[in-house]
C-alpha positions as CSV (number, residue, x, y, z in Angstrom):
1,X,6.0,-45.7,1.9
2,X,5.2,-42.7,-0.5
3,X,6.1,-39.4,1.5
4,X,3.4,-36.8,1.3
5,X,3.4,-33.0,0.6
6,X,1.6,-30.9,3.9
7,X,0.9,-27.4,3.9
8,X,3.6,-25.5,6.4
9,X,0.8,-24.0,8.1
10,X,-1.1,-26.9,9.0
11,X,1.9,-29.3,10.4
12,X,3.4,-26.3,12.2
13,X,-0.2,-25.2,13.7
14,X,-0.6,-28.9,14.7
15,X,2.7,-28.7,16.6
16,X,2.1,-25.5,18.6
17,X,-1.6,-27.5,19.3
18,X,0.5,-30.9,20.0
19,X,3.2,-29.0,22.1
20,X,1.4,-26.4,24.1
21,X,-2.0,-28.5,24.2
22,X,-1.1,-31.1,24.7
23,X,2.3,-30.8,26.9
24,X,5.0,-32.4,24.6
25,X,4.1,-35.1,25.5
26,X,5.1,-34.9,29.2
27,X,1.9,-36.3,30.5
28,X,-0.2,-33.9,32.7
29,X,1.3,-34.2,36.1
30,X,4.9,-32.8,36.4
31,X,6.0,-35.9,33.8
32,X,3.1,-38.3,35.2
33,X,1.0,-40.0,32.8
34,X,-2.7,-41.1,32.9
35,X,-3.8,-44.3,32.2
36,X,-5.4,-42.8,29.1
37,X,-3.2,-41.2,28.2
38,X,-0.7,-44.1,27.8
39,X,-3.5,-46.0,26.4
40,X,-4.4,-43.9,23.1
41,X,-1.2,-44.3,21.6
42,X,-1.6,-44.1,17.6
43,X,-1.3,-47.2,15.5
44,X,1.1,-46.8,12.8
45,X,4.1,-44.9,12.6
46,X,4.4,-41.3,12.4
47,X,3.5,-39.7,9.0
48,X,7.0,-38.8,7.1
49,X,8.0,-35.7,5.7
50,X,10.2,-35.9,1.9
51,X,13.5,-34.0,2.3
52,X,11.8,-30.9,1.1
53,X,9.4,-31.0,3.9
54,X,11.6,-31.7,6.5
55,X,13.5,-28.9,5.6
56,X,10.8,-26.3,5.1
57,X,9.5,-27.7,9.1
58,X,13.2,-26.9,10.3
59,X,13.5,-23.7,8.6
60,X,9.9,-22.4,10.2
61,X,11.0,-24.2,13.6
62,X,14.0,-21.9,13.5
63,X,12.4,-18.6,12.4
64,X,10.2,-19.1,15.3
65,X,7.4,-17.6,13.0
66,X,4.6,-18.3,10.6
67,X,1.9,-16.4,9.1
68,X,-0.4,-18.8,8.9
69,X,-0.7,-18.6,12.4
70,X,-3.5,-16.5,14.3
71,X,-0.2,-15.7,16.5
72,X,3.1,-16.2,14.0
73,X,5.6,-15.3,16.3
74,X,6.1,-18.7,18.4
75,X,9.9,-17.8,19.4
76,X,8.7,-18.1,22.9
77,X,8.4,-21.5,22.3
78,X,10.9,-22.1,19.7
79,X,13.0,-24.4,21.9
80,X,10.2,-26.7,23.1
81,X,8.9,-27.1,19.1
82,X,12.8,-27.6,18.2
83,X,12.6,-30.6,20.7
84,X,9.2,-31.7,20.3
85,X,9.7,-32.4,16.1
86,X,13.8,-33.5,16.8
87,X,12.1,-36.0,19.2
88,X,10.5,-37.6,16.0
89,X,12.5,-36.8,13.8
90,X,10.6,-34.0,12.0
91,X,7.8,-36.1,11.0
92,X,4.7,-35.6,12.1
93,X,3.6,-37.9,15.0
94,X,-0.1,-36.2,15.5
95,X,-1.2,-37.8,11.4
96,X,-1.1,-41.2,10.3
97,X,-2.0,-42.0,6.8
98,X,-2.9,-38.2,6.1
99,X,-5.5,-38.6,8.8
100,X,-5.3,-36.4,12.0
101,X,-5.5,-38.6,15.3
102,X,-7.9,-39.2,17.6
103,X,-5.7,-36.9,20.0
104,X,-5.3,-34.5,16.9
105,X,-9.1,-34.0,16.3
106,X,-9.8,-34.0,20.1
107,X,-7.6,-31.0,20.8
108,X,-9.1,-29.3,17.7
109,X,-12.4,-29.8,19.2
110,X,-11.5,-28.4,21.9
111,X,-10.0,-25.3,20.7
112,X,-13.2,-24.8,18.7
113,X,-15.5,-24.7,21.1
114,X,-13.2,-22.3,23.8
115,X,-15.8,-20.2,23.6
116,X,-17.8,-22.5,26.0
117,X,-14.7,-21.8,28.4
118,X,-14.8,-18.2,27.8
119,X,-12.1,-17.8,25.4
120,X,-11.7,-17.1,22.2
121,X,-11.9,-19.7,19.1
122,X,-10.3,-17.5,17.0
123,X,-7.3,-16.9,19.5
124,X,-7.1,-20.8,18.5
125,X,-7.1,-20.7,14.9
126,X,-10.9,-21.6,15.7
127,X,-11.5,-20.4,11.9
128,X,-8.2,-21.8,10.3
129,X,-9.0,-25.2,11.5
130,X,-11.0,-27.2,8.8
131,X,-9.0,-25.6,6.1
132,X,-6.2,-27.1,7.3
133,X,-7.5,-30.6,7.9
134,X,-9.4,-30.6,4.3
135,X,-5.6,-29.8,3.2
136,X,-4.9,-33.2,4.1
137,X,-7.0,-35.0,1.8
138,X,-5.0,-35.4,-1.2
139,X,-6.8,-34.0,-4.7
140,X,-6.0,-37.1,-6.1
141,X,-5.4,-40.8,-5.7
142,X,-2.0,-40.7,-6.1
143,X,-0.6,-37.3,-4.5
144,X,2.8,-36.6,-5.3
């Protein structure tokens, strides 16, 4: 399987949406999980990072901040994003085949419409969002 390149910001956003969203994957009741949420499992495995991604992910991980961010400074959270990407080994479980998941594009709808909850879509990285995902759509057939 050819490893692909992915824009910092986006993987890193899609962690903070994976790990505070969606809980780490602890389920929603104290380590409890739903029925569906044992039953939309991904097919496939986990897209791969190439040795340079892997180690651009740990080095953001670790500095606890990126700009691309609508808030960079995730330190606060440094320790459950160190766990949540060690637990798959800094790939990138919410993409398969440089497509978003179903959970992945549910979340982001969701953050884009907070409004409709009285929050803020832009406190989300409401605007930043289809960038990023257009970013996953290689230029060419054969992305490096």
């Amino acid at each position: 399987m050819k490893k692909q390149r992915i824009p910092a910001g986006l993987f890193l956003s899609m962690a903070c949406l994976c790990g505070l969203v969606l809980g780490c994957g602890t389920g929603s009741a104290g380590g409890v999980r739903t029925q569906a949420e044992t039953s939309a499992k991904p097919a496939g495995p986990p897209q791969e990072l190439g040795a340079e991604g892997q180690a651009a992910l740990h080095g953001i991980v670790q500095a606890g901040n990126l700009a691309d961010l609508r808030w960079p400074d995730f330190s606060d959270y440094g320790k459950h994003v160190e766990k949540f990407y060690e637990a798959y080994g800094y790939s990138l479980p919410w993409v398969r085949g440089m497509e978003p998941t179903a959970q992945a594009k549910q979340a982001i709808a969701l953050l884009l419409t907070a409004e409709q909850r009285g929050l803020a879509a832009e406190d989300y990285d409401g605007p930043r969002w289809s960038e990023r995902l257009a970013k996953l759509k290689p230029a060419t057939a054969q992305p490096s």
